[in-house]
DSSP file (Angstrom, degrees, kcal/mol; ACC not computed):
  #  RESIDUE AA STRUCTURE BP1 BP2  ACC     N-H-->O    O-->H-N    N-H-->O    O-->H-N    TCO  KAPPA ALPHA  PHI   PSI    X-CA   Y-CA   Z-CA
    1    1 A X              0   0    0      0, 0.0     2,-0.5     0, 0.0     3,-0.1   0.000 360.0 360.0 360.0 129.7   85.3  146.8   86.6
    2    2 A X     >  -     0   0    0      1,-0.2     4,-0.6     2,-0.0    63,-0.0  -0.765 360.0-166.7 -92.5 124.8   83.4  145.3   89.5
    3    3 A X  H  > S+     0   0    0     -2,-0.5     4,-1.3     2,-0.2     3,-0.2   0.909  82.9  56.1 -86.3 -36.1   84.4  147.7   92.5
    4    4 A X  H  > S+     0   0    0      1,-0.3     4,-0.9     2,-0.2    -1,-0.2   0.815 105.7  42.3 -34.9 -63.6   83.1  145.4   94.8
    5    5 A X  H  > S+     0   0    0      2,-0.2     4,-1.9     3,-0.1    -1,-0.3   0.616 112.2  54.8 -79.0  -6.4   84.8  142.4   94.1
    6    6 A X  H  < S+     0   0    0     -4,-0.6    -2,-0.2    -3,-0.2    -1,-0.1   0.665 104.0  55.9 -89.0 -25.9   88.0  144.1   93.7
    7    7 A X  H >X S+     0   0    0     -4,-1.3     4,-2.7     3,-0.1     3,-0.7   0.852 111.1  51.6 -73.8 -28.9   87.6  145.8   97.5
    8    8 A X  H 3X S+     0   0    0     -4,-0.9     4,-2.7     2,-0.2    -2,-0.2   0.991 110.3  40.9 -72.4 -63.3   87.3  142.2   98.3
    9    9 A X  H 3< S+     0   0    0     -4,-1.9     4,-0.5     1,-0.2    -1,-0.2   0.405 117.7  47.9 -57.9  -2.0   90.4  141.1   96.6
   10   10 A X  H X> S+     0   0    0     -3,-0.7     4,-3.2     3,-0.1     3,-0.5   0.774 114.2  51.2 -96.8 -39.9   92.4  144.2   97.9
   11   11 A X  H 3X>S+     0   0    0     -4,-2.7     4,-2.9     1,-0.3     5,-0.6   0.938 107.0  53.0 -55.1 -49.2   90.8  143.4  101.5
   12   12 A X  H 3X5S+     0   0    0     -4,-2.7     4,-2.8    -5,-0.4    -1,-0.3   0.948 112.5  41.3 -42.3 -54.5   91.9  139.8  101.4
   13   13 A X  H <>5S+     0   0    0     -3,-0.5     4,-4.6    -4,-0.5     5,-0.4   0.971 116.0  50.2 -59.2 -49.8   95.6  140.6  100.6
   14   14 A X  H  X5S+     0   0    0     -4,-3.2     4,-1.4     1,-0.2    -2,-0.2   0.971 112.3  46.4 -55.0 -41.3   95.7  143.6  103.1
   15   15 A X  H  X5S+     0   0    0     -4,-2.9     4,-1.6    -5,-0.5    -1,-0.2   0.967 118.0  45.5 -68.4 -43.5   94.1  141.5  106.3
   16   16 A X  H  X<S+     0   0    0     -4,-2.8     4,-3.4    -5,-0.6    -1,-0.2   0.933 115.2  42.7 -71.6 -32.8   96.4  138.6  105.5
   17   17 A X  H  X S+     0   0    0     -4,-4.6     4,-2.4     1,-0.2    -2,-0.2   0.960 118.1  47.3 -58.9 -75.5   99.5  140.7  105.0
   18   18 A X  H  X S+     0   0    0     -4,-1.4     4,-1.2    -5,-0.4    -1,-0.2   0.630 119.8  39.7 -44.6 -14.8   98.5  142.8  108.2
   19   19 A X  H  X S+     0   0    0     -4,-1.6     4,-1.5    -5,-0.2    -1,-0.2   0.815 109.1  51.0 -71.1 -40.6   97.7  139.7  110.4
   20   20 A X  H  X S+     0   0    0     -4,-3.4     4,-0.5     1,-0.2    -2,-0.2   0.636 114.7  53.1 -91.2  13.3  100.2  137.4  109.5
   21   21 A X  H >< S+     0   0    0     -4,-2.4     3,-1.4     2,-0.1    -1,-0.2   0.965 110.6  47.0 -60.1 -50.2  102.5  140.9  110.4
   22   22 A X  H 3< S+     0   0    0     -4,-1.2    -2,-0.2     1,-0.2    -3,-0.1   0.562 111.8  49.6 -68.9 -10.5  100.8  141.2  113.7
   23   23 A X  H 3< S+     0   0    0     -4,-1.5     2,-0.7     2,-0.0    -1,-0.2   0.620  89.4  92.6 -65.4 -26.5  101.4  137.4  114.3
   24   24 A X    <<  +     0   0    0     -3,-1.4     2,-0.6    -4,-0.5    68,-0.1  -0.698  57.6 178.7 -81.1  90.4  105.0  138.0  113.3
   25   25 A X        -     0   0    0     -2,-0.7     2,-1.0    66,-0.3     5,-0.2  -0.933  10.2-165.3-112.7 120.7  106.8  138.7  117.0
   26   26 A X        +     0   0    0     -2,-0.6     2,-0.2     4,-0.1    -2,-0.0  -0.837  37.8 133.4 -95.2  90.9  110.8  139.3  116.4
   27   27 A X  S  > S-     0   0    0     -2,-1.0     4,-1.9     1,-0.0     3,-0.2  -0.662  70.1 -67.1-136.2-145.9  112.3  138.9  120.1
   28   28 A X  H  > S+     0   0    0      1,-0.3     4,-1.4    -2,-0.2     5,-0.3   0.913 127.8  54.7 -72.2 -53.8  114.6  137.4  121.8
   29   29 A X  H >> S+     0   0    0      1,-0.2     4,-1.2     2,-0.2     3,-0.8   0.923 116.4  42.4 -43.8 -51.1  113.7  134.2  121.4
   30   30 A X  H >4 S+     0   0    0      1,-0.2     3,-2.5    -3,-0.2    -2,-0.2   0.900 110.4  57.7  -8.7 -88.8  113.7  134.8  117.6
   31   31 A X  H 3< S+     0   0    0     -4,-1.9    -1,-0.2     1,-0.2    -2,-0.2   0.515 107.0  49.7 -16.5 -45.0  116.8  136.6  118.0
   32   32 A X  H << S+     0   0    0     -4,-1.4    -1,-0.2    -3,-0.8    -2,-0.2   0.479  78.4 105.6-100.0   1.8  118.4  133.7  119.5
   33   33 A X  S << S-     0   0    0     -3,-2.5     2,-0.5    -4,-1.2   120,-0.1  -0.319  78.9-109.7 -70.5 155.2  117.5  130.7  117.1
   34   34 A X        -     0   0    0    115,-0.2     2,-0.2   118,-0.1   118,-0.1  -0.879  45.5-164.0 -82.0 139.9  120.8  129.4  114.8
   35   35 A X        -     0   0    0     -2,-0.5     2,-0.2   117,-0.0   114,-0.1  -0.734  19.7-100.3-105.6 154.1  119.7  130.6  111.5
   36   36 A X    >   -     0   0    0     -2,-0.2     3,-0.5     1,-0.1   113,-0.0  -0.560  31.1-121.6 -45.3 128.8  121.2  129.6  107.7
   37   37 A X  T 3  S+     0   0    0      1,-0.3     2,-0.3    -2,-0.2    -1,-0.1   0.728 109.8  71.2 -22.9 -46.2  123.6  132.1  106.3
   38   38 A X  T 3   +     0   0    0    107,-0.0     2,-0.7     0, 0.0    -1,-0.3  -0.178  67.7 125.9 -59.9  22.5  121.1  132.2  103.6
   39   39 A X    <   -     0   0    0     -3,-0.5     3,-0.1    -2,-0.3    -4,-0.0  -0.861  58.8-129.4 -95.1 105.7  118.7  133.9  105.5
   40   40 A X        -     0   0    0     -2,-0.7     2,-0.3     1,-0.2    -1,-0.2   0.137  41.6 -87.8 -25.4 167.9  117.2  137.1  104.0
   41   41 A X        -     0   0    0      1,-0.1     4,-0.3     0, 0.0    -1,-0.2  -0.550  32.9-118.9 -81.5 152.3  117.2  140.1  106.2
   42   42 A X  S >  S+     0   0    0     -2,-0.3     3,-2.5     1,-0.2     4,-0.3   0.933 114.7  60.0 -68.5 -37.5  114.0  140.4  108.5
   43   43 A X  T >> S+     0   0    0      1,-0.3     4,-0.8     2,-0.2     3,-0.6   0.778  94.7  72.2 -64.8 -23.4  113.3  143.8  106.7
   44   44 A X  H 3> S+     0   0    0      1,-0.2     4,-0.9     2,-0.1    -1,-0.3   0.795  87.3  53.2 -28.9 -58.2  113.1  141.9  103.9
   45   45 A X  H <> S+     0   0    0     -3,-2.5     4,-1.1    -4,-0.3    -1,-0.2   0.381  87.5  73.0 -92.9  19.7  110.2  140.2  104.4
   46   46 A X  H <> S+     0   0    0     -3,-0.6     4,-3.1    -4,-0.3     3,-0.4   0.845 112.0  30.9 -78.2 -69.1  107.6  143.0  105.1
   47   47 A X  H  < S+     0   0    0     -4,-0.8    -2,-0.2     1,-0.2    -1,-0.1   0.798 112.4  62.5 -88.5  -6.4  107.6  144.1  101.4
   48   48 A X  H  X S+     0   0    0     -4,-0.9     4,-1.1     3,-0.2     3,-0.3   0.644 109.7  43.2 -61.6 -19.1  108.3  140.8  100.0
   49   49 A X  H  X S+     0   0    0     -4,-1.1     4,-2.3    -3,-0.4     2,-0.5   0.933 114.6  52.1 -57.4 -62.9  105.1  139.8  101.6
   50   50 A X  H  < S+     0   0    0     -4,-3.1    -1,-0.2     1,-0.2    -2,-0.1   0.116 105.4  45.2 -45.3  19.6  103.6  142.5  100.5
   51   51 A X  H  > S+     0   0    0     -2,-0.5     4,-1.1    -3,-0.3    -1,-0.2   0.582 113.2  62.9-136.4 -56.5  104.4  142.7   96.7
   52   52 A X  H >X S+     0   0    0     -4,-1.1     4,-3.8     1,-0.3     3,-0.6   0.952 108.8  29.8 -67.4 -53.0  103.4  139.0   96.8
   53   53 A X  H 3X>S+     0   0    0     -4,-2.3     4,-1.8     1,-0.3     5,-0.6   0.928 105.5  69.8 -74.2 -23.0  100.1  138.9   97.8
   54   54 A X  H 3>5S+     0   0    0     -5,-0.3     4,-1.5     1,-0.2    -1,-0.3   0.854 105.1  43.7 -45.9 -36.6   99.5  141.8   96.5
   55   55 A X  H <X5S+     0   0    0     -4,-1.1     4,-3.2    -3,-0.6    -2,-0.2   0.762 111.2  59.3 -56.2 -47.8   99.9  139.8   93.1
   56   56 A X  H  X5S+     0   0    0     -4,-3.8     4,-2.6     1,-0.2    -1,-0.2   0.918  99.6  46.0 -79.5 -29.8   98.0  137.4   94.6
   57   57 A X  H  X5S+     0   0    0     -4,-1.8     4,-1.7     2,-0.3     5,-0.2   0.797 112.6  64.1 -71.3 -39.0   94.2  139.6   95.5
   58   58 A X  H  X<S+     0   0    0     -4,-1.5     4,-3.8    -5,-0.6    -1,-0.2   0.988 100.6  40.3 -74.9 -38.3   95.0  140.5   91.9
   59   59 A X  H  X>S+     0   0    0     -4,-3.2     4,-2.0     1,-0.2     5,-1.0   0.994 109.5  62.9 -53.2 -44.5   94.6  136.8   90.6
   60   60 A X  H  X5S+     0   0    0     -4,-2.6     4,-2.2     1,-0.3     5,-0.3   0.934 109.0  44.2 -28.7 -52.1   91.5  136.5   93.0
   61   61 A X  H  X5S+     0   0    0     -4,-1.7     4,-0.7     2,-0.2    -1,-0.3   0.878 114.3  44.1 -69.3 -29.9   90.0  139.1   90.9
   62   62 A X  H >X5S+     0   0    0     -4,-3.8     3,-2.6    -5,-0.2     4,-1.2   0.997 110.7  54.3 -74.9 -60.6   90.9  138.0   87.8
   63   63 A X  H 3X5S+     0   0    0     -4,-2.0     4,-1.0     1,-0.3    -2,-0.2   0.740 112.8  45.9 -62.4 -43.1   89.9  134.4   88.5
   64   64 A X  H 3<<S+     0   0    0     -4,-2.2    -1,-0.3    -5,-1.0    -2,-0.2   0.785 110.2  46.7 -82.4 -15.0   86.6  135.5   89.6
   65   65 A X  H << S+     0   0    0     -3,-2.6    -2,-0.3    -4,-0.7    -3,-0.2   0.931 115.7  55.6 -78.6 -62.7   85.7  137.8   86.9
   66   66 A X  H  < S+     0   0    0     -4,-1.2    -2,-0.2    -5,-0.1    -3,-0.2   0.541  81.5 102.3 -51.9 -32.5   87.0  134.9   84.7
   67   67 A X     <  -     0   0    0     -4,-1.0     6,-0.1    -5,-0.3    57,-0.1  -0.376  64.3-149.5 -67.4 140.0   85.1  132.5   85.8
   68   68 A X  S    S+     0   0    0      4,-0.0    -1,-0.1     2,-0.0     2,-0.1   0.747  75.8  42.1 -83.2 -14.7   81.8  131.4   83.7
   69   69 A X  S  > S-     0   0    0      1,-0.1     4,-0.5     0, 0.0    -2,-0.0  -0.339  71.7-128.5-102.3 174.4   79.5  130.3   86.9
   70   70 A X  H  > S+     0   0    0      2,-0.2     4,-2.2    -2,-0.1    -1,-0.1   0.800 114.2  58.9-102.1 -32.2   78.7  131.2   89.9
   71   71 A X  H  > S+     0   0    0      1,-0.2     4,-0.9     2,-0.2     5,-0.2   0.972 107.7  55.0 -38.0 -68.5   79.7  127.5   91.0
   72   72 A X  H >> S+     0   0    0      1,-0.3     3,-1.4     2,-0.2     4,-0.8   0.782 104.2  49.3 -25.8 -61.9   82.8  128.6   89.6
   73   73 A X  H >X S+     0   0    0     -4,-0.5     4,-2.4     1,-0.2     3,-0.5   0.887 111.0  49.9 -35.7 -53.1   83.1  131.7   91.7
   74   74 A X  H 3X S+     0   0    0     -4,-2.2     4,-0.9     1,-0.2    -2,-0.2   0.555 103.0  58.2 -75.0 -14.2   82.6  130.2   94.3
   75   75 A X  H << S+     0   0    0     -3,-1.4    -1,-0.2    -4,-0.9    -2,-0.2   0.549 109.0  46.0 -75.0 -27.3   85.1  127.5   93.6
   76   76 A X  H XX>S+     0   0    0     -4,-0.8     3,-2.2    -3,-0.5     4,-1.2   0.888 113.7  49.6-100.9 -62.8   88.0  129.9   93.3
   77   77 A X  H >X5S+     0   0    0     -4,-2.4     4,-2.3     1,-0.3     3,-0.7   0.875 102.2  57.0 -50.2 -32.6   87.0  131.9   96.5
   78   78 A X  H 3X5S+     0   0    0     -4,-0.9     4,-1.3     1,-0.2    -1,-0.3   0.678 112.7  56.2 -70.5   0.1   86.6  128.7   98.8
   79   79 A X  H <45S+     0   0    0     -3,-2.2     4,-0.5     1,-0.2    -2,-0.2   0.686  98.5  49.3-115.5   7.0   90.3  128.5   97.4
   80   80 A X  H <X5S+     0   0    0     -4,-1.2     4,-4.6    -3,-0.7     5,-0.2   0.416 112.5  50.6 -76.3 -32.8   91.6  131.4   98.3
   81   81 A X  H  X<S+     0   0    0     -4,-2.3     4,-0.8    -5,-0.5    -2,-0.2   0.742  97.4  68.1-119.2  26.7   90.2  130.8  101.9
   82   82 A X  H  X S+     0   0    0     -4,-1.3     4,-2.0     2,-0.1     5,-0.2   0.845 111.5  32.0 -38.2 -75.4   91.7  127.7  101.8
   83   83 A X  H  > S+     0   0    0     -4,-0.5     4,-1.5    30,-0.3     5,-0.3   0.828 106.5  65.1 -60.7 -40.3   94.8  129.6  101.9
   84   84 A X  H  X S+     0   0    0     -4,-4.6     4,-4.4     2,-0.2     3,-0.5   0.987 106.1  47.1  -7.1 -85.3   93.7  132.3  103.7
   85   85 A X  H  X S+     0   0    0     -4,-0.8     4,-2.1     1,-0.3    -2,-0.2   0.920 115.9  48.0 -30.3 -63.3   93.3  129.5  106.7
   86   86 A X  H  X S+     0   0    0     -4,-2.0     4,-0.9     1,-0.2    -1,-0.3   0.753 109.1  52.9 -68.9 -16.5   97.0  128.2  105.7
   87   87 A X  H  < S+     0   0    0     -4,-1.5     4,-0.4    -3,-0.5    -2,-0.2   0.879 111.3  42.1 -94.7 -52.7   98.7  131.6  105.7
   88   88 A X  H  X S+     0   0    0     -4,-4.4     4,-0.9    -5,-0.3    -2,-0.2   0.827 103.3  63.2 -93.1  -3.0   97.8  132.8  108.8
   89   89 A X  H >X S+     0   0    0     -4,-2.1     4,-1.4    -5,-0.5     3,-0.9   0.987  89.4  71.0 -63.4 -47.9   98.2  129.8  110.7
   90   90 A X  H 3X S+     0   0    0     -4,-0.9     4,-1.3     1,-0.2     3,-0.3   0.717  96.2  51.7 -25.8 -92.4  102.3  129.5  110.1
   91   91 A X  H 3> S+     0   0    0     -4,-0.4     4,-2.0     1,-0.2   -66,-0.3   0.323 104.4  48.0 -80.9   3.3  103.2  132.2  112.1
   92   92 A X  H <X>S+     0   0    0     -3,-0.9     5,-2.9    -4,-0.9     4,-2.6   0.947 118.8  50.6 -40.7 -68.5  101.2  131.6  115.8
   93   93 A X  H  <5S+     0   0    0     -4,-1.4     6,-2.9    -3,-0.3    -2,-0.2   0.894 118.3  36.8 -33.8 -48.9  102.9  128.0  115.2
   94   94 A X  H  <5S+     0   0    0     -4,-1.3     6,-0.3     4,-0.2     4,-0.2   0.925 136.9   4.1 -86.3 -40.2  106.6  129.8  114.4
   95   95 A X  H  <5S+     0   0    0     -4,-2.0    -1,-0.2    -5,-0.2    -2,-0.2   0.599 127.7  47.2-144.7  31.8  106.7  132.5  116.8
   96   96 A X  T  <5S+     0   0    0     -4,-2.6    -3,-0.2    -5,-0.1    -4,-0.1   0.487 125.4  31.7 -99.6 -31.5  104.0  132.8  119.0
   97   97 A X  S   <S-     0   0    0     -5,-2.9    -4,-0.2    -6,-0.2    -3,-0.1   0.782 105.2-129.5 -95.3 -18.3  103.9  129.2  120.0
   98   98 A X        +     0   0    0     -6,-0.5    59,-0.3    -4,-0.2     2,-0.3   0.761  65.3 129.8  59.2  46.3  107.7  129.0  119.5
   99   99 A X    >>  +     0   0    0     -6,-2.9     3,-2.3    -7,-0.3     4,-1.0  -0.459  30.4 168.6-125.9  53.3  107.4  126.1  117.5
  100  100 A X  H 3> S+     0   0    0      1,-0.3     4,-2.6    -2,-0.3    50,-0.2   0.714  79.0  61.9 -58.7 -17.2  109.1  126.0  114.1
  101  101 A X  H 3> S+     0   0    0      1,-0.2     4,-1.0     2,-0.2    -1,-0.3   0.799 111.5  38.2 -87.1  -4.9  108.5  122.0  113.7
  102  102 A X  H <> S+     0   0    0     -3,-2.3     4,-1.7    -9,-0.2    -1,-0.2   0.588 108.4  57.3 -75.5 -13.4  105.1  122.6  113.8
  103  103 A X  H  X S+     0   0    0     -4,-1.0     4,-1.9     2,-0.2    -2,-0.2   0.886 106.1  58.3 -75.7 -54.2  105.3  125.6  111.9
  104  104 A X  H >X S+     0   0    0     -4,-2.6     3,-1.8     2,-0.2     4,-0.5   0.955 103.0  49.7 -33.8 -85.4  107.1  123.1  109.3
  105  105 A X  H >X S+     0   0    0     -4,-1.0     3,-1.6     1,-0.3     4,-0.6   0.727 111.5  53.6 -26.7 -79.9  104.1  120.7  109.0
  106  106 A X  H >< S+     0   0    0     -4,-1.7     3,-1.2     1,-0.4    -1,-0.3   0.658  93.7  69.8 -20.0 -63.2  102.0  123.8  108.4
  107  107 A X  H XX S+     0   0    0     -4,-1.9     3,-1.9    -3,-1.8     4,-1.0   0.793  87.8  59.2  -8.9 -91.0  103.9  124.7  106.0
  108  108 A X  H <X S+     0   0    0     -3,-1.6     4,-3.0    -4,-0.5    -1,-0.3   0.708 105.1  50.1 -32.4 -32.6  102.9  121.9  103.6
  109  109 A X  H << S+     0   0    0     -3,-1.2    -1,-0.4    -4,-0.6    -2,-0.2   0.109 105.5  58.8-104.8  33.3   99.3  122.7  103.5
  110  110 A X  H <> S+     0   0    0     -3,-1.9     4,-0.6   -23,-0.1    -2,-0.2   0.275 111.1  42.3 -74.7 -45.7  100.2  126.3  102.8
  111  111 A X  H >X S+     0   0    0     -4,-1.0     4,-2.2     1,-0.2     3,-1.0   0.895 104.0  59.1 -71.2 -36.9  101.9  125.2   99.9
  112  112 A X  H 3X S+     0   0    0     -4,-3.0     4,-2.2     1,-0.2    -1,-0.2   0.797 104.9  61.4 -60.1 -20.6   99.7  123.0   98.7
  113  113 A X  H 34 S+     0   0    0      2,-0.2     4,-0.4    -5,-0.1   -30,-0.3   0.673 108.6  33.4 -63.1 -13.9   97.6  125.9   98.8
  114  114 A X  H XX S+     0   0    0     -3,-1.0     3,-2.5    -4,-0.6     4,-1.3   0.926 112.3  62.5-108.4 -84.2   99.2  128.1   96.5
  115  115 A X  H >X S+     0   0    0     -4,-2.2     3,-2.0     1,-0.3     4,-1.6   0.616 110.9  47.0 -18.9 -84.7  100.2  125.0   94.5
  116  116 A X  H 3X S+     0   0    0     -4,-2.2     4,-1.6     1,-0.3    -1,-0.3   0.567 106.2  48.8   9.9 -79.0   96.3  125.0   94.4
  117  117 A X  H <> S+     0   0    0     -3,-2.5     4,-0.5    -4,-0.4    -1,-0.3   0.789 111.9  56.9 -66.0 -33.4   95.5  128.6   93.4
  118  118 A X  H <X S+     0   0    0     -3,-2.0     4,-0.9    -4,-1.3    -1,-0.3   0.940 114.2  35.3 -61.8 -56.7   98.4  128.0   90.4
  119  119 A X  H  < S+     0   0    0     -4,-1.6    -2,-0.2    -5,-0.2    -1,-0.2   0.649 125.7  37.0 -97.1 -33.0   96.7  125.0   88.9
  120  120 A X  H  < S+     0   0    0     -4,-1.6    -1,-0.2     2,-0.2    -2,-0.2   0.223 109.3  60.9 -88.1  -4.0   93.2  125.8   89.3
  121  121 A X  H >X S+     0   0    0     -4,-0.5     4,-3.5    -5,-0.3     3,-1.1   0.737  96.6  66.0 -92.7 -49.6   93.7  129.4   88.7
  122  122 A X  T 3< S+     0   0    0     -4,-0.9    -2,-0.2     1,-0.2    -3,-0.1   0.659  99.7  52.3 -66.8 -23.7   95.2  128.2   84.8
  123  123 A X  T 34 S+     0   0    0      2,-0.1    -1,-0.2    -3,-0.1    -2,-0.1   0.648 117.5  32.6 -90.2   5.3   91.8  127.0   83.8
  124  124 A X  T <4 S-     0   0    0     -3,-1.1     2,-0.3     1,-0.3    -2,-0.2   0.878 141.3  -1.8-103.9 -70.0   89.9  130.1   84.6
  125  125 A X     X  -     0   0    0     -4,-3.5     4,-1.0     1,-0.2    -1,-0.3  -0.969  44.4-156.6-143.3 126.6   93.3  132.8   83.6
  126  126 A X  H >> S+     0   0    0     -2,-0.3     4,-1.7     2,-0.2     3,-0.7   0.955 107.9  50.5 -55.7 -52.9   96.8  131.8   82.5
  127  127 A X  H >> S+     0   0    0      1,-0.2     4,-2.8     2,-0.2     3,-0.6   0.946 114.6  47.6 -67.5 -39.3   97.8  135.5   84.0
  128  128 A X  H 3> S+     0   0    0      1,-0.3     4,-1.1     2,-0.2    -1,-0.2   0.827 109.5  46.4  -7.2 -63.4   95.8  134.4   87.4
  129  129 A X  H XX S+     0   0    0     -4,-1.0     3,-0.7    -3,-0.7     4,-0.5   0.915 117.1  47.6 -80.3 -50.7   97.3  131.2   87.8
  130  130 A X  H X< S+     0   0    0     -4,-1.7     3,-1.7    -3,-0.6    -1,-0.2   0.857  98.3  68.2 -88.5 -28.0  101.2  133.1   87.0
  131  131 A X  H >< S+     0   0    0     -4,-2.8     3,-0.6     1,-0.2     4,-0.5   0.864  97.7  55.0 -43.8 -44.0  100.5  135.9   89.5
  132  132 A X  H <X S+     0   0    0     -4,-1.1     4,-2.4    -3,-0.7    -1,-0.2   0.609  83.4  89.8 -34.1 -34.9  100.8  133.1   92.1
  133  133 A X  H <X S+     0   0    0     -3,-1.7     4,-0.6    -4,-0.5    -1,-0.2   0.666  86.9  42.6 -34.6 -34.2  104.2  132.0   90.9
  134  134 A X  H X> S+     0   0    0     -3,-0.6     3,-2.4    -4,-0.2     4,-2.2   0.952 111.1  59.4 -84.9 -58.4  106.5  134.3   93.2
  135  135 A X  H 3> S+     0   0    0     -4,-0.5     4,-4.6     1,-0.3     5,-0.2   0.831 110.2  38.1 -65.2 -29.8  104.2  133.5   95.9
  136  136 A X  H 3X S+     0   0    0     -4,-2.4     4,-1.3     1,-0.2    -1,-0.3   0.773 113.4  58.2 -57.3 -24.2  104.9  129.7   95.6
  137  137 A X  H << S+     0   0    0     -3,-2.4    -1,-0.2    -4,-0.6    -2,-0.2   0.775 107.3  45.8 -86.7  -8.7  108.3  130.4   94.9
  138  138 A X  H >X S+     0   0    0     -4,-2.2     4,-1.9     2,-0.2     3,-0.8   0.847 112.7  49.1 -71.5 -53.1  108.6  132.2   98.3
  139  139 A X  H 3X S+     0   0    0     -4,-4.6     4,-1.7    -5,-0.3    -3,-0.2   0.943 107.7  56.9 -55.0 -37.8  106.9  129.7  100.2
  140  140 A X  H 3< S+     0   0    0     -4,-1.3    -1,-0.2     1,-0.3    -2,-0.2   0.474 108.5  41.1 -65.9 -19.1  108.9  127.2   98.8
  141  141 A X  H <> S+     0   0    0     -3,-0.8     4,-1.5     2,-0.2    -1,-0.3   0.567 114.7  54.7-120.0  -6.5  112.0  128.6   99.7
  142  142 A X  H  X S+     0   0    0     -4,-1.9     4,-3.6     2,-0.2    -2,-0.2   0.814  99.6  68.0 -62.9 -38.7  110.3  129.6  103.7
  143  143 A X  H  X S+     0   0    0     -4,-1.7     4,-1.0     1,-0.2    -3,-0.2   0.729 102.8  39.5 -80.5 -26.0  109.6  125.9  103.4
  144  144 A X  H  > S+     0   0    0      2,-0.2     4,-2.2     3,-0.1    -1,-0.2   0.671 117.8  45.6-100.7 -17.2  113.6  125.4  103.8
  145  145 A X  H  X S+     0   0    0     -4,-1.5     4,-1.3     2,-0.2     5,-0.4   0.954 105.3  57.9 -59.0 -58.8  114.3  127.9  106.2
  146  146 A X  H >X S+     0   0    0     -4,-3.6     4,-2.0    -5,-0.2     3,-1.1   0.859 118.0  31.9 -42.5 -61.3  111.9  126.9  107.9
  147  147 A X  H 3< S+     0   0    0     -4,-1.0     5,-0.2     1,-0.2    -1,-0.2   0.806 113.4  56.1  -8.6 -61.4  113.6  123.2  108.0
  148  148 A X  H 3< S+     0   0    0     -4,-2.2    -1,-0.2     1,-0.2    -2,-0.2   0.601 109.7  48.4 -88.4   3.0  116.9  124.1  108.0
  149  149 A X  H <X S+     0   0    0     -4,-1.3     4,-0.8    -3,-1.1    -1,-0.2   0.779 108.2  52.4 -97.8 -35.9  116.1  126.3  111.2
  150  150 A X  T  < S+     0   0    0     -4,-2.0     4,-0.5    -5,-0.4    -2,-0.2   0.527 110.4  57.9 -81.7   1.5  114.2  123.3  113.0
  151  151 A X  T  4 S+     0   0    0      2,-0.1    -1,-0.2     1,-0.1    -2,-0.2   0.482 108.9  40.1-110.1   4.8  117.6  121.4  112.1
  152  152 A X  T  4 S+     0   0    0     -5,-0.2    -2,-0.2  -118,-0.1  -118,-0.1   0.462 126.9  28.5-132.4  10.4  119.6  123.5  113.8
  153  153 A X  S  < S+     0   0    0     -4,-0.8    -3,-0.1  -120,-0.1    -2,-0.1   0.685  90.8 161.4-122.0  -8.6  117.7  124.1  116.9
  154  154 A X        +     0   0    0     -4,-0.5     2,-0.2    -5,-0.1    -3,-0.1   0.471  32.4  69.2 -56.5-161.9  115.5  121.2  117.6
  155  155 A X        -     0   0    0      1,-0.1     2,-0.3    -5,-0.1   -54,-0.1   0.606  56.6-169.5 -32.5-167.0  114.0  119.8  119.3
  156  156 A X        +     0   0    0     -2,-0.2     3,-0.3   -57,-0.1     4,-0.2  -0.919  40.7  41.8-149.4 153.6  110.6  121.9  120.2
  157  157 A X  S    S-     0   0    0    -59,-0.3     0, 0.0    -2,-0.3     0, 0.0  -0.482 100.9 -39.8 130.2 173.4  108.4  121.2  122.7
  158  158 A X  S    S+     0   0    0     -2,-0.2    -1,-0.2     1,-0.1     0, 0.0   0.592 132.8  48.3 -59.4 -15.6  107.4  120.0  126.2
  159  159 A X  S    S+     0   0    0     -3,-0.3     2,-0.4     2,-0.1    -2,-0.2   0.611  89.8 118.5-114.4 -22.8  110.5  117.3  125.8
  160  160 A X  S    S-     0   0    0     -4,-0.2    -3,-0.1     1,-0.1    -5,-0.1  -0.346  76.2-110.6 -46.2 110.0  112.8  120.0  124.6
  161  161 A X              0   0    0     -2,-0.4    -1,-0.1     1,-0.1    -2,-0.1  -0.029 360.0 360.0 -38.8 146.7  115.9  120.9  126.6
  162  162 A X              0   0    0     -3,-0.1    -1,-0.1     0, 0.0    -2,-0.1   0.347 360.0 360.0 -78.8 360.0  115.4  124.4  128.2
């Protein structure tokens, strides 16, 4: 086992989980958006974050031991911090900036990152590439809350009604 790269891959998940927590402010404004019925609980997402990326720092590791190159290595880490980049941006946009349509946009290049890690992940390790599955299917369904929450509060903005 390389201990190294495997502090790296636990480090990765834990700093993104723990940022994009501390990014994560539930107040009033929050409080006050119309949400979907279909809305998880907020307590929800703490350990569904967690369980997912954890899944995901494990493909990192496998996908970099797996790999035959060092080009290769290096190809699968700039793509994890690809995503990195995309993960912690969402939530300044959603609830620091108050801005769920921008949060939206974001969105998309968050998914295409995980999309990413899934598909490039499969020539390296099948298990890699499927440890990424929940988390795409979690974005994917963030990607319609997120929506269906900027369609039932919008506008956003400087132009926004107060």
């Amino acid at each position: 086992m390389d201990w190294t790269l495997a502090i790296i891959a636990a480090l990765w998940a834990i700093i993104l989980g723990g940022v994009g927590g501390l990014l994560t402010e539930i107040g009033e404004w929050y409080r006050n958006l119309n949400k979907p019925s279909w809305q998880p609980p907020d307590w929800l997402f703490g350990p569904a974050w967690t369980l997912i990326l954890g899944l995901s720092g494990w493909s990192l590791y496998l996908g970099v031991t797996s790999a035959p190159t060092l080009g290769d290595k290096w190809f699968i880490g700039g793509l994890f911090a690809a995503n990195f980049a995309a993960h912690l941006a969402w939530s300044p946009l959603f609830f620091k900036f108050k801005r769920p349509d921008l949060a939206l946009f974001e969105n998309v290049f968050l998914w295409l990152s995980v999309l990413a890690l899934c598909w490039f992940l499969h020539d390296y390790s099948t298990f890699a590439a499927w440890l990424n599955a929940p988390y795409l299917a979690w974005v994917t369904f963030a990607m319609f809350l997120n929506w269906k929450i900027v369609q039932l509060n919008g506008p956003f903005g400087k132009n926004a009604a107060s």
